[in-house]
C-alpha positions in Angstrom: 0.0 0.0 0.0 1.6 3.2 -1.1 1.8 6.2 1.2 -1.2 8.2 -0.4 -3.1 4.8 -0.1 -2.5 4.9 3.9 -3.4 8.3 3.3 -6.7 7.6 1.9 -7.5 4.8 3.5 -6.8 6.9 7.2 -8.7 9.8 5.6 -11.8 7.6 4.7 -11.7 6.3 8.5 -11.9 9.7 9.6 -14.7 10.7 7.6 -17.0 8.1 9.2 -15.8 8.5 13.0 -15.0 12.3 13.5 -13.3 13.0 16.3 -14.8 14.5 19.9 -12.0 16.4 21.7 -13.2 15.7 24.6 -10.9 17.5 26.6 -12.1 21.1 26.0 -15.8 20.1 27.2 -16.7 22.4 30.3 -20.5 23.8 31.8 -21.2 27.0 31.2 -23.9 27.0 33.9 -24.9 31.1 33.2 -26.6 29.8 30.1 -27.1 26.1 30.6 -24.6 25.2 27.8 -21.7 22.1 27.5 -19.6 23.6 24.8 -17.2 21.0 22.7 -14.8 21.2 19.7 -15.1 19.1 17.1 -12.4 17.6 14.6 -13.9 18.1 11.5 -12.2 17.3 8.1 -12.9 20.0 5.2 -12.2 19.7 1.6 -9.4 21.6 0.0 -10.0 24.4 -2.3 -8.9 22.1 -5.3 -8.3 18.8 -5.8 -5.6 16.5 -7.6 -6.9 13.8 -9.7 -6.9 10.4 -7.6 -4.0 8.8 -9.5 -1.5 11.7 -9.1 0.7 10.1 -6.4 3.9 11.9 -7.6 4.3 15.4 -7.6 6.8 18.1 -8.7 6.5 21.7 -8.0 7.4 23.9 -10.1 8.8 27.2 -9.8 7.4 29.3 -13.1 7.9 32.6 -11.5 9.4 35.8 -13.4 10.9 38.4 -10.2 8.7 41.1 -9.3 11.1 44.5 -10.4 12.5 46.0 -6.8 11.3 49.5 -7.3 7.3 47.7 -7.6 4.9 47.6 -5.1 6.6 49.0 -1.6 5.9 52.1 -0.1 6.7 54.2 3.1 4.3 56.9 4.5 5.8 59.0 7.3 4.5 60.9 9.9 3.2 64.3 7.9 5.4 63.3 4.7 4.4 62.2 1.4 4.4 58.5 0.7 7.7 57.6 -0.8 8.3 54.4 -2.9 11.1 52.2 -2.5 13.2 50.0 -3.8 13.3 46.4 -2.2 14.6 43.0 -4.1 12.5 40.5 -3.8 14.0 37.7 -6.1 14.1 35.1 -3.1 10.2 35.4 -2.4 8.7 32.6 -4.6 11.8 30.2 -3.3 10.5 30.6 0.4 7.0 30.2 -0.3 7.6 27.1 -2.3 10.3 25.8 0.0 7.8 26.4 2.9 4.9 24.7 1.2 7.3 21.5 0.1 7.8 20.6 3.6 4.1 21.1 4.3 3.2 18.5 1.9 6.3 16.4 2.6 5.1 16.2 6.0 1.4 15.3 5.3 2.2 12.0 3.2 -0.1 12.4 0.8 2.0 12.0 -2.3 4.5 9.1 -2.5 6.7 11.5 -3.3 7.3 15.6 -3.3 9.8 17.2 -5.2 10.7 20.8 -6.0 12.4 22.6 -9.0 13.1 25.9 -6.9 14.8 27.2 -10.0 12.3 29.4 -12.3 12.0 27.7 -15.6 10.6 31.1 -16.5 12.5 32.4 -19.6 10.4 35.7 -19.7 11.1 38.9 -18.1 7.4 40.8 -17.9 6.3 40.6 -14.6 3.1 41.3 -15.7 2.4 38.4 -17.7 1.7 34.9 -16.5 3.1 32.4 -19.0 1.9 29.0 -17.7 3.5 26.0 -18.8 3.0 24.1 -22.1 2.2 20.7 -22.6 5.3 19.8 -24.1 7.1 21.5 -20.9 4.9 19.3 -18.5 5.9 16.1 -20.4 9.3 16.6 -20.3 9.5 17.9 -16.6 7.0 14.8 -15.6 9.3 12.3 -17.6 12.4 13.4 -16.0 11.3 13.6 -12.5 9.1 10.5 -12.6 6.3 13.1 -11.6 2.8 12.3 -12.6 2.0 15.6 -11.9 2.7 19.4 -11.8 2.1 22.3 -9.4 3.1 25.2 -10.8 3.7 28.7 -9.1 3.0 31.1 -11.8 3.6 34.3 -10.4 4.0 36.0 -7.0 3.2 39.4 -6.5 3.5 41.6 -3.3 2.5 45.1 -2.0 3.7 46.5 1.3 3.6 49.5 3.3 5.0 50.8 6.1 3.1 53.7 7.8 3.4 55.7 10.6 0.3 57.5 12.8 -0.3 59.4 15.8 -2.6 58.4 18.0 -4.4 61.0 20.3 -6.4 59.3 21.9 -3.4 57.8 23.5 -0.9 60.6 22.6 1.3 57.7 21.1 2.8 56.4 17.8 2.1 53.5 16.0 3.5 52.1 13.1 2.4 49.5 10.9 4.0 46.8 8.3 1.5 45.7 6.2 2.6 43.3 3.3 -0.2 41.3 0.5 0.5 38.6 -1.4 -1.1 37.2 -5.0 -0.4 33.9 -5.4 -1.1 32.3 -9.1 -0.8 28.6 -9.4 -2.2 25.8 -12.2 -2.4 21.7 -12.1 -0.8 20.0 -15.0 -0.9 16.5 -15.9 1.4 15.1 -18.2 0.1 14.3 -21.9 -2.8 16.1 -20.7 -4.9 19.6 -21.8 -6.2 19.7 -18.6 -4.7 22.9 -16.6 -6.4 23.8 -13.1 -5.3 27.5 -12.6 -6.3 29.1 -9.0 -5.3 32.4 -7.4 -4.9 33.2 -3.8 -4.5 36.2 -1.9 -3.1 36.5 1.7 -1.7 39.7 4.2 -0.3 39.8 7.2 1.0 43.0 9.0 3.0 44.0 12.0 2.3 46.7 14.5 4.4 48.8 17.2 3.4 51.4 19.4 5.5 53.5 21.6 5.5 57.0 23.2 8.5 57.8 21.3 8.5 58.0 17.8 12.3 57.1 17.7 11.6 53.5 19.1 8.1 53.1 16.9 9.8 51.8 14.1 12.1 49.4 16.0 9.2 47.5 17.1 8.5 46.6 13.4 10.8 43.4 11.5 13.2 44.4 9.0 11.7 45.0 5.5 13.2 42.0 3.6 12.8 40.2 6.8 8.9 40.6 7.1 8.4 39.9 3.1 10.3 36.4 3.7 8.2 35.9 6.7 5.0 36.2 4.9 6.2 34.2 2.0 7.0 31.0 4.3 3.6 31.6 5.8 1.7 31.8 2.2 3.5 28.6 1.5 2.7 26.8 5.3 -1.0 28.3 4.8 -1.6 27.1 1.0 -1.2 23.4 2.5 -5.3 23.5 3.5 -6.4 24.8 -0.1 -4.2 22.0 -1.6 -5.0 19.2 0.4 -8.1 18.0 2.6 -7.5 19.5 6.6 -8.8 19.3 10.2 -10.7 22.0 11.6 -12.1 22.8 14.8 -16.4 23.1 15.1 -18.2 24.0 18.1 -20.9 22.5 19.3 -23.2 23.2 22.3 -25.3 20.6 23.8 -28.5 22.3 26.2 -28.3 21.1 29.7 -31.3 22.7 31.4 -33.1 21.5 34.4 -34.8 18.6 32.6 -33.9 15.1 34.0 -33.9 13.2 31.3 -31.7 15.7 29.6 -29.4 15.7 32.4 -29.4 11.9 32.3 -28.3 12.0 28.4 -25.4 15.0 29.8 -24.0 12.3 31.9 -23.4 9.6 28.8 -21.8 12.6 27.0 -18.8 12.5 29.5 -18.5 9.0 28.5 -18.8 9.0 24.8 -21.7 7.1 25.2 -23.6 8.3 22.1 -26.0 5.6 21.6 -27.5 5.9 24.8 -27.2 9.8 25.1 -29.5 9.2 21.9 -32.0 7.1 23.8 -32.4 9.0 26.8 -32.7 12.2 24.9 -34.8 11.5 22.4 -37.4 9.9 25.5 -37.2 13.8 26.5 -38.4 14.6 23.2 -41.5 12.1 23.1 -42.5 12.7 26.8 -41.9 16.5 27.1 -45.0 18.8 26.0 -42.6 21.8 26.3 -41.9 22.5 22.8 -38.6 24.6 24.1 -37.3 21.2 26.2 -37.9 19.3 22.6 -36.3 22.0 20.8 -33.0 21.6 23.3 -33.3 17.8 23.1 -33.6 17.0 18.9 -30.7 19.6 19.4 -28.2 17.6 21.3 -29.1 14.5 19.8 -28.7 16.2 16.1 -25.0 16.7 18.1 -24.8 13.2 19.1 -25.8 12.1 15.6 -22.9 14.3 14.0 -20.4 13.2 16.3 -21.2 9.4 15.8 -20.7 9.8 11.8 -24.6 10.2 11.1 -24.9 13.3 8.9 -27.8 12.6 7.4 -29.4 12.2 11.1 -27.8 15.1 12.5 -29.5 17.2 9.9 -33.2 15.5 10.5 -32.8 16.3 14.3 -31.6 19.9 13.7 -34.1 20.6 11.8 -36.5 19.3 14.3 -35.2 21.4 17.1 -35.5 24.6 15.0 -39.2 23.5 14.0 -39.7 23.0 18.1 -38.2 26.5 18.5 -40.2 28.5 16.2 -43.4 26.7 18.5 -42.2 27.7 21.6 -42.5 30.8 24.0 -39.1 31.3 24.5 -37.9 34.2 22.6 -34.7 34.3 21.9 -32.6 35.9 18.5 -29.3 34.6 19.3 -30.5 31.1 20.3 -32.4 30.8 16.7 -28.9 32.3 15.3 -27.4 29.5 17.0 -29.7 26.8 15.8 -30.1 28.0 12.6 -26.7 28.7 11.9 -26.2 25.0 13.0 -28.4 23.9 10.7 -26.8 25.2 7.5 -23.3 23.9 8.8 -24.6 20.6 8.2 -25.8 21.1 5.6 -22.9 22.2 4.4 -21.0 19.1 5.6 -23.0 17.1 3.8 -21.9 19.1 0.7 -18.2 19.2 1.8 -18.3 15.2 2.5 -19.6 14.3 -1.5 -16.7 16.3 -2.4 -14.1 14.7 -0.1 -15.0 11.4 -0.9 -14.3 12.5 -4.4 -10.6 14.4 -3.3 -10.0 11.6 -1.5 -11.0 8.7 -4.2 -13.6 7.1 -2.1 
């Protein structure tokens, strides 16, 4: 079994027992609440074809001129543009985003051309890679298929401000990446191309201007920065990833539902099920049926029962909408549950696809 096989086959588990972390589970007795996080898996923004268990990534990149794109605004001066070379970005983002994938196991193998194969030198124009290129690049890395980096482009400011509210300074680093990738297969048409955007920024405050700007990273130092974290961070839209979920399960006075709280704290979903669901059929309070189809819709998620979980949260909103308590954020809550799942439901069809279920 190859390494993207254990992959799957690990994946596919998951998708049928998701994960309780039990461990962050605590009463919120103000609002008669349990609260837990949930490991749920989520699809990635694209998806490789189910066969590709070797890939190569490819740097197709032409450098983004040093006197584009980075600006300084001063304290009561114009903004001033500067000069900054940038010609080791696109190597950090796709060194940073090889040993993502490297770690993840999903190929059999991950390799990176981290020279440009770029001939160009118009920054503005994305020249993706020809079919005859892909072949040859596939052949003689054994690759069975390409991810290309197409271009990188970056904006970043620095600006400074006083704040009189506070009588202080505050500077601020902002940097913004564009990311432009594509898919290629070898002795293939088919090209998958997909654009990201991503920032992150830097703050410093101080009561002396002097010191502001020390609290901020070197320039070149906070444009690598970002590019290692565009590379870390493009590892979710690239491949399926966990992701935490609350959930809140209603604990009111009800001692039946009490009863089903207790087989909570023991994973005992089945007859958490049982218990609640008697709450549900004896109960002429539509608000105690609303909190019960609610935490067994829960229960029903948990165990790997979408389809369930969606029949019982739509149950407990229908109870809801019948009963005298009045409450926006609860039906926010409750409502807003409901789409998630429905939602999941969506998002497991497509992993079962990503994942060649």
């Amino acid at each position: 079994m190859t390494l993207k096989n254990n992959y799957l086959h690990m994946k596919t588990q998951k998708l049928k027992f998701i994960i309780l972390a039990f461990g962050t589970v605590f009463l919120t007795s103000c609002t008669e609440l349990l609260y837990t996080s949930l490991d749920v898996l989520r699809p990635a923004k694209v998806a490789f074809a189910t066969n590709a268990n070797n890939l190569l990534i490819v740097n197709n990149t032409v450098v983004q001129p040093s006197n584009l794109g980075h600006r300084t605004e001063l304290l009561n001066q114009k903004t001033k543009n500067v000069s900054i070379e940038t010609d080791s970005v696109a190597l950090f983002c796709l060194g940073s985003l090889t040993e993502e994938l490297e770690s993840k196991g999903f190929f059999s193998s991950v390799q990176l051309a981290p020279n440009s194969v770029n001939t160009s030198t118009n920054f503005s124009i994305i020249n993706p890679l020809n079919k005859e290129t892909v072949t040859k690049l596939c052949n003689t890395n054994q690759a069975d298929v390409v991810l290309s980096l197409d271009k990188i482009k970056l904006n970043d400011d620095i600006s400074e401000y006083y704040l009189n509210e506070t009588s202080s300074f505050l500077a601020v680093f902002e940097v913004r990446y564009e990311t432009f990738w594509s898919i290629h297969y070898p002795n293939s048409d088919e090209v998958t191309p997909i654009q990201f955007k991503d920032t992150i920024f830097w703050e410093s405050e101080s009561y002396v201007r002097k010191k502001v700007m020390n609290g901020l990273p070197q320039r070149i130092d906070g444009i690598i920065d970002g590019a290692l974290n565009v590379g870390k961070k493009s590892i979710s839209r690239f491949l399926p990833y966990w992701d935490k979920a609350d959930r809140y399960f209603y604990n009111p006075g009800n001692k039946l539902i009490k009863q089903g709280i207790d087989s909570v704290y023991v994973k005992n979903w089945k007859s958490a099920i049982a218990i609640w669901d008697k709450a549900l059929n004896k109960s002429k309070n539509a608000w105690i049926q609303a909190q019960a189809a609610n935490n067994i819709a829960i229960a029903y998620e948990i165990s790997g029962d979408i389809d369930k979980a969606v029949e019982y949260a739509a149950l407990s909103l229908n109870y809801f909408g019948k009963s005298y308590f009045s409450d926006y954020k609860t039906l926010v809550q409750l409502s807003g549950y409901l789409e998630e799942l429905y939602n999941r439901k969506k998002d497991i069809e497509v992993l079962k696809k990503q994942l060649g279920e």
